[in-house]
Residue, then its C-alpha position, 0 to 999 in steps of 0.5 A: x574816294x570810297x571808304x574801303x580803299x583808305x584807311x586815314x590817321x590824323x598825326x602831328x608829325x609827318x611821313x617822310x623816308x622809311x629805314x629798317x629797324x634793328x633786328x634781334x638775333x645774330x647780327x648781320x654782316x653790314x656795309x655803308x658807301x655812297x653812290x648814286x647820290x646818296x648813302x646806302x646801307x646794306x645788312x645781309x643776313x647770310x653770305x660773307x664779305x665778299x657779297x658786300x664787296x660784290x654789291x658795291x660793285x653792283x651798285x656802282x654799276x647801276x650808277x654808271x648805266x642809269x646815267x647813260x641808258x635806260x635798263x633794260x626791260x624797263x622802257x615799257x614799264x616806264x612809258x606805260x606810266x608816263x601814258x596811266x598818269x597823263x604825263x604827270x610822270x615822266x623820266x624824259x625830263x633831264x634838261x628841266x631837271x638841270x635848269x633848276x639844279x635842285x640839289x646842287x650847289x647851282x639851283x636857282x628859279x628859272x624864268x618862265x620863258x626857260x621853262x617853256x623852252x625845254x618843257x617839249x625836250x623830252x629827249x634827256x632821261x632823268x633816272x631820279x624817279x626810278x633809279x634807285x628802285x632799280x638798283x634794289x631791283x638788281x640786288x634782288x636778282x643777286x640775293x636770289x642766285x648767290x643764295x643768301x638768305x636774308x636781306x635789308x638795303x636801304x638805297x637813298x629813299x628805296x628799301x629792299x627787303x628780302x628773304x628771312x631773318x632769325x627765322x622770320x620773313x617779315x622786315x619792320x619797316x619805320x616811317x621816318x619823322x623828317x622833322x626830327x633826328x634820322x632815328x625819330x618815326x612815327x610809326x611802322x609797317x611790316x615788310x615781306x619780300x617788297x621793296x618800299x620807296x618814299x618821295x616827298x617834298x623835303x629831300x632837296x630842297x631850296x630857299x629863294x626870295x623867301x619861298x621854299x623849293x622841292x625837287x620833285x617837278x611836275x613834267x606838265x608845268x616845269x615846276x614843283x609839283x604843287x599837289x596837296x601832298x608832303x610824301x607817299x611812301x608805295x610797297x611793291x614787289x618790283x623796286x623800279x615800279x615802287x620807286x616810280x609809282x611813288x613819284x607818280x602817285x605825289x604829282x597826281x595827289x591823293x585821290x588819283x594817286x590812290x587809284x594809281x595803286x589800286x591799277x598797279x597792285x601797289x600798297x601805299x601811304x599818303x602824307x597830306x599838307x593837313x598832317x593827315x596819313x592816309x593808308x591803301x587798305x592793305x596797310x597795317x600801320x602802327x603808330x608809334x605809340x601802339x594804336x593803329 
C-alpha cells in the first residue's frame, strides 16, 4: 500500500457508527421512527412538519420496496460491484442471510452441509448492504425538490448530510466509541453533501458455545467475514454506493478495500483488529483530543 494513499492513526478505542453532532444556531425541526429495522433521526433545517410527515412516508415506502424489488437504477451499480469484488459483495444472498438469522430471536450456526446448500442460490435479495444508503438516497431527491435547505438523517448505520446550516455547508460527522455509551466517540470529520455508511462487526451480533458471531457474512464462504477488520466507515455522494462499498470494503479488508475506494471515488476510514484507524487521503480526521 502506498504511503500517499493512507493516512493511519493508533487509538485505544474503535471506529464503529457515526452520528451527527449538535449544531448551533436555530434549532431544527426534528423526528425519531423506526423503520427498516432501525431507528431513524431525522433534523431538517427549513421545511415544516409537514416534510417530516412526508419523509416518514417516504421511508416507510423505501422499507416496503426494498423488501420486494430491487430499486430502480440500482441493479447496475450493484452487480457492477458484485463483479470489482470477485463476489465478496454480493446482495443475491437472502436465503444464507435467513439461515443464520443474525439479529433475530432465531439465530443459530448452521451446519456446513446448510451452508453448501444455499451458497450457489443467488436468487433471494438481501437489501442489508445497501438499503439504507438507498433511503438516504430518495430523501435526498425529496430535499432537492421541496426546496429545503438543510439536512441531517441518520438512517440505522447511513448518515445523510445535505445543503447548509446556520449559514455553513459542512455537517460534523463524530465517529462513534462502540464500546461506550451512544454519545461517546473518538474523534470527527466534516461532511459536505455526502452520505456516510459505516459496516462492522458488532452491529448484530451472537454468542454460540462460547465464540462470538457478526452479521456481516462473506457470500463466498457462507460465514462471517473473517477479514482483519472491526469497521469501515465510506463518505460518498451516492448513499446506496456508500452503503454498499462499506460492506464491500469490510469483506475484502484493508489493503483491497482501500483500492476499492480508490476505483469508486469514495473517501473512507478503516478500523483493524489491532485498533489502529487507517484514513483514505481525503479524510481529515480529528481526534477527540484535537490532534489529527
Amino acid at each position: 500500500m502506498k504511503n500517499k494513499h493512507v493516512k493511519t492513526y493508533a487509538v485505544l478505542l474503535l471506529l464503529t457508527v457515526v452520528f451527527i453532532t449538535g449544531c448551533s444556531g436555530k434549532a431544527p425541526l426534528t423526528s425519531a421512527q423506526f423503520v427498516m429495522d432501525t431507528v431513524v433521526n431525522t433534523a431538517l433545517y427549513g421545511g415544516s412538519d409537514e416534510d417530516l410527515e412526508a419523509i416518514s412516508v417516504l421511508l416507510s415506502d423505501c422499507e416496503s420496496q426494498l423488501l420486494s424489488e430491487i430499486p430502480a437504477g440500482a441493479q447496475d451499480d450493484l452487480d457492477g460491484l458484485v463483479s470489482e469484488t470477485g463476489g465478496a459483495f454480493d446482495y443475491r444472498i437472502g436465503r444464507l442471510t435467513e439461515l443464520w438469522g443474525i439479529g433475530t430471536d432465531h439465530a443459530r450456526v448452521p451446519s456446513p452441509e446448510e451452508i453448501a446448500s444455499v451458497l450457489d442460490d443467488r436468487m433471494q435479495i438481501d437489501p442489508g448492504a445497501y438499503g439504507k444508503g438507498y433511503a438516504c438516497d430518495v430523501l435526498k431527491d425529496y430535499l432537492k425538490e421541496n426546496g429545503i435547505g438543510g439536512a441531517c438523517i441518520a438512517v440505522g448505520g447511513s448518515v445523510l448530510c445535505y445543503g447548509a446550516h446556520d449559514g455553513r455547508d459542512e455537517y460534523i460527522v463524530a465517529i462513534r466509541d462502540p464500546r461506550g455509551a451512544a454519545s461517546d466517540y473518538i474523534g470527527t470529520i466534516k461532511v459536505r453533501d455526502k452520505t456516510v455508511s459505516t459496516s462492522g462487526d458488532y452491529e448484530h451480533v451472537f454468542e454460540e458455545n462460547g465464540k462470538k458471531y457478526h452479521h456481516i457474512l462473506d457470500p463466498r464462504t457462507g460465514y462471517p467475514v473473517n477479514s482483519g477488520l472491526t469497521s469501515v466507515t465510506v463518505v460518498c455522494g451516492s448513499g446506496l454506493m456508500s452503503d454498499a462499498l462499506s460492506t464491500a470494503a469490510f469483506s475484502l479488508g484493508l489493503e483491497e478495500g482501500m483500492e476499492l475506494l480508490e476505483k469508486y471515488g469514495a473517501e473512507g476510514i478503516f478500523i483493524g483488529r489491532d485498533m489502529n484507524i487507517y484514513t483514505t487521503a481525503g479524510i481529515d480526521l480529528t481526534v477527540r483530543d484535537g490532534s489529527k
